[in-house]
C-alpha positions as CSV (number, residue, x, y, z in Angstrom):
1,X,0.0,0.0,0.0
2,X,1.3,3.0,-0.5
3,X,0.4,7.0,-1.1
4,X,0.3,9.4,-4.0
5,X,2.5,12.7,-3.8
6,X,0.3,15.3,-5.7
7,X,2.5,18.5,-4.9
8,X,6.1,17.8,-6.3
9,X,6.8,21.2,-3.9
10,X,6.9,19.0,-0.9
11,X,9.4,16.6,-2.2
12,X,12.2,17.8,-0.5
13,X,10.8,16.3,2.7
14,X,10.9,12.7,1.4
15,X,14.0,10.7,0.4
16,X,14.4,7.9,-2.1
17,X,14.7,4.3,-1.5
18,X,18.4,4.3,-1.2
19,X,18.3,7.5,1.0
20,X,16.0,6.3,3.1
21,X,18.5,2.9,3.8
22,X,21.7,5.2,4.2
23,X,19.8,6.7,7.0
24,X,18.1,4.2,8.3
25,X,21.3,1.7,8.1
26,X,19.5,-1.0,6.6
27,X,19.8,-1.9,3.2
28,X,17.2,-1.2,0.4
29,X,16.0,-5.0,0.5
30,X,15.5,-4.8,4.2
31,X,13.5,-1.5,3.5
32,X,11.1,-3.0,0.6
33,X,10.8,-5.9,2.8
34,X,9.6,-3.1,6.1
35,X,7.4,-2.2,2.8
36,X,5.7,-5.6,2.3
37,X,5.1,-6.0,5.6
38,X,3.3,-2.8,6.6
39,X,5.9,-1.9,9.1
40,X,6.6,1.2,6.9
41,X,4.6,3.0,4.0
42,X,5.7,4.5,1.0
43,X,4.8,7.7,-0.7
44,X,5.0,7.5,-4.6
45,X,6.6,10.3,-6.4
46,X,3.4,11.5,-9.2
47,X,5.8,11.8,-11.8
48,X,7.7,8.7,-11.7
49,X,6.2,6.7,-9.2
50,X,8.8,5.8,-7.4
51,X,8.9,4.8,-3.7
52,X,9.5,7.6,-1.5
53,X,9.8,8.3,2.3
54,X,9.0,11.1,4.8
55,X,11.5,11.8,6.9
56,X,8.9,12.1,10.3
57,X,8.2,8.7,9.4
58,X,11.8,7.5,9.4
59,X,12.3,9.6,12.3
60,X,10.0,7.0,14.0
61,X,11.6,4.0,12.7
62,X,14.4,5.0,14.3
63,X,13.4,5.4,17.7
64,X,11.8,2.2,17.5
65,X,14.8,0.7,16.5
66,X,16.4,2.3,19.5
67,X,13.8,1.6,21.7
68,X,14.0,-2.4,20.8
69,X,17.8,-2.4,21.1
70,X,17.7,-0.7,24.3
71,X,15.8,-3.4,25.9
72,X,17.8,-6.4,24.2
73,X,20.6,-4.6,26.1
């Protein structure tokens, strides 16, 4: 499932696939994979359709991420 972009003006607060990875630190299998499960939705980019990401969203990836390793410590 994921979410149409209809004003390209707010694409500078989403990042590609491979952005989104790099920041994440996860690779871009491991983030279609997030994708297919539900545990993260993309945007698509109305021009090309391409997978995008907010960066809120990936903002609370990572502090679940954080959260779980903190607990496994």
């Amino acid at each position: 499932m994921s979410t149409n972009i209809y004003s390209t003006s707010n694409l500078a607060d989403y990042m590609t696939v491979r952005e989104a990875a790099k920041y994440l630190g996860v690779s871009t299998s491991t983030l279609r994979n997030w994708d297919r499960l539900g545990k993260l939705i993309p945007y698509r980019n109305p021009m090309n359709n391409y997978r995008l990401y907010k960066g809120t969203d990936l903002d609370s990836i990572l502090v679940n991420i954080q959260e779980q390793r903190d607990s496994h410590e």
